[in-house]
C-alpha positions in Angstrom: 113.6 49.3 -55.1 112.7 53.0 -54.1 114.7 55.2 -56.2 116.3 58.8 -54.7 113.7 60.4 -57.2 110.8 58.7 -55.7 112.2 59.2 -52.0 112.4 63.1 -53.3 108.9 63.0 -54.3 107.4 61.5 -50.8 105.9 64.0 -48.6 107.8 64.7 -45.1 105.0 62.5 -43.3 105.6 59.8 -45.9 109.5 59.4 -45.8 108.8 59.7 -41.9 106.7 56.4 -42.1 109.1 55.0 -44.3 112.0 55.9 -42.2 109.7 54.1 -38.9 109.2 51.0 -40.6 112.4 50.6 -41.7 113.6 50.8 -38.3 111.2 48.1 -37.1 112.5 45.6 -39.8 116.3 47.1 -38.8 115.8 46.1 -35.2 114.1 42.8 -36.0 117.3 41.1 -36.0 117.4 38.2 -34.3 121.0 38.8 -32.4 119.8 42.1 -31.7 116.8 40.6 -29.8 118.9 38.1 -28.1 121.4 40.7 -26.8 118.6 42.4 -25.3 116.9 40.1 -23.8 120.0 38.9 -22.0 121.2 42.3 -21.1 117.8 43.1 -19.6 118.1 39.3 -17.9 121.2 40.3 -16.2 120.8 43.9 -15.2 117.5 42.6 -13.7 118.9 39.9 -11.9 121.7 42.2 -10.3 118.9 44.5 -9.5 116.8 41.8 -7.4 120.0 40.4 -6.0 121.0 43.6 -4.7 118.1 43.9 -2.4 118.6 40.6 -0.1 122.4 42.4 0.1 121.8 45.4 1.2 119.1 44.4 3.8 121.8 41.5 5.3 124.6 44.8 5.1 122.2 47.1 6.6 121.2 44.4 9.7 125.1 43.1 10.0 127.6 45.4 9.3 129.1 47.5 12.6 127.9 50.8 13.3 131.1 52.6 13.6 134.5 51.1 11.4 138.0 52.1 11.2 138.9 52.0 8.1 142.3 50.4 6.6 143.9 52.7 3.2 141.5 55.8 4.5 143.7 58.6 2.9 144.1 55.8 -0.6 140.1 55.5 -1.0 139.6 59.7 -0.7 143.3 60.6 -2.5 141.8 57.4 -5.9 138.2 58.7 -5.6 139.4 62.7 -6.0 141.9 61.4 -8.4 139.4 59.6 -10.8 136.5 62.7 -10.2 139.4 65.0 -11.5 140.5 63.0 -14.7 136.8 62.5 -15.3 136.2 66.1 -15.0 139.1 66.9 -17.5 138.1 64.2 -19.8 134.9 65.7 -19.9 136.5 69.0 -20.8 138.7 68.0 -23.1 136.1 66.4 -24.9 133.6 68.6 -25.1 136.5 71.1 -26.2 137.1 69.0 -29.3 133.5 68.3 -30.0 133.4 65.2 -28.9 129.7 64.6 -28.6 129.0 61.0 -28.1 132.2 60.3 -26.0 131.8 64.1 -23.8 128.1 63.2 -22.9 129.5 59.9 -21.2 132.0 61.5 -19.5 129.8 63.8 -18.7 127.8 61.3 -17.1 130.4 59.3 -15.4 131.6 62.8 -13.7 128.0 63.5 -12.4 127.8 60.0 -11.1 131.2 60.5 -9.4 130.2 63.8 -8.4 127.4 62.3 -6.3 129.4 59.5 -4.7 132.1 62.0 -3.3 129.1 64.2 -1.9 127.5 61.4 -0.5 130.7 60.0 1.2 131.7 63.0 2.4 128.3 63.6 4.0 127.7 60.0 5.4 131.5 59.6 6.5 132.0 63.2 8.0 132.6 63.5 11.9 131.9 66.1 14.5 129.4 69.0 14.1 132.2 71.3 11.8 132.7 68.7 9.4 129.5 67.5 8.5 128.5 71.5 8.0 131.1 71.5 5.7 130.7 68.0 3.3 126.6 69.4 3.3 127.8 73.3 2.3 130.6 71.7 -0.5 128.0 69.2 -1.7 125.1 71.8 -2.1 127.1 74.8 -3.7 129.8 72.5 -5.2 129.3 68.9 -6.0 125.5 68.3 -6.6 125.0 71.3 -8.6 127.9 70.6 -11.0 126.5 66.8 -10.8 122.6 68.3 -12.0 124.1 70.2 -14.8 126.3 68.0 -16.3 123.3 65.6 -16.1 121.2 68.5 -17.9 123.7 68.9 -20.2 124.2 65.5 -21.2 120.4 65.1 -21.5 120.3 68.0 -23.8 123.2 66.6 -26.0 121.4 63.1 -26.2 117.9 64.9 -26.8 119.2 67.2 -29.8 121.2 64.0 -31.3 118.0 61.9 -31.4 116.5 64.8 -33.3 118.9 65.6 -35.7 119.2 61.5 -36.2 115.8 61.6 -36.7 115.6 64.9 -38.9 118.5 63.1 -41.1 116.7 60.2 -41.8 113.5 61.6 -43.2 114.9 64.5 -44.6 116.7 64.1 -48.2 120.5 65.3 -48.4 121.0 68.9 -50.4 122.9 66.6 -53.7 119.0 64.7 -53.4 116.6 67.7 -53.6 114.9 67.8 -56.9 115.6 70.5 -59.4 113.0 72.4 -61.0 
């Protein structure tokens, strides 16, 4: 067993290594494997799936549609950007890393789908210049920075995770 004092006494570079191979035995666990293997199995799958369905969609469906619960589909896809958006707000407000960085994700994503919509589903010459004006100086750019900002957030937590590990607490440091 490696004592604190011996962990104190390791070099950075050292209680790095340690800190690597550790997590190597840590994610040898079998369920852990298993979990990820079938995760990956799935996800694939849905993946490959998805091609043969959007080909037969892109071949079959109508050209033109009119749609049934128009105003419902705009009015619950507005409704869900918005409490996404204040989620991600309110979270990030309370320092909610982990769960604010998500949000922040699922609002970009949303943000995208409503820009796309309102760009593929937009009619007459005036209302497409609009959805492509509100998506490019609204929408997308809100979308890319949430995305940056998440990123960021996700980056600087894998440091400090890693900084944590290899890095002895201030109660550890030897005196002298």
């Amino acid at each position: 067993m490696i004592s604190d004092a011996d962990l104190a006494r390791m070099s950075t570079a050292e209680r790095a290594e340690l800190a690597s191979r550790l997590r190597v035995l840590t994610e040898a666990d079998p369920r852990a494997w298993v979990l990820h293997r079938w995760v990956t199995v799935v996800v694939t799958a849905a993946c490959v799936a998805l091609v043969p369905w959007t080909i037969a969609l892109a071949v079959t469906l109508p050209r033109h549609y009119t749609a049934s619960h128009w105003r419902l589909t705009w009015v619950g896809l507005d409704v869900a950007l918005t409490i996404f958006l204040a989620r991600t707000a309110w979270l990030t407000y309370r320092r909610r890393r982990r769960s604010a960085t998500i949000a922040a994700i699922v609002t970009a994503t949303l943000l995208y789908v409503d820009a796309w919509f309102d760009i593929t589903t937009a009619t007459g010459r005036e209302d497409q210049i609009a959805s492509v004006l509100t998506a490019a100086l609204g929408g997308v750019p809100l979308a890319i920075f949430l995305g940056f900002v998440a990123s960021r957030t996700v980056r600087a937590a894998a440091v400090n995770d890693r900084q944590s590990e290899v890095q002895p607490e201030p109660d550890d440091q030897p005196s002298g």
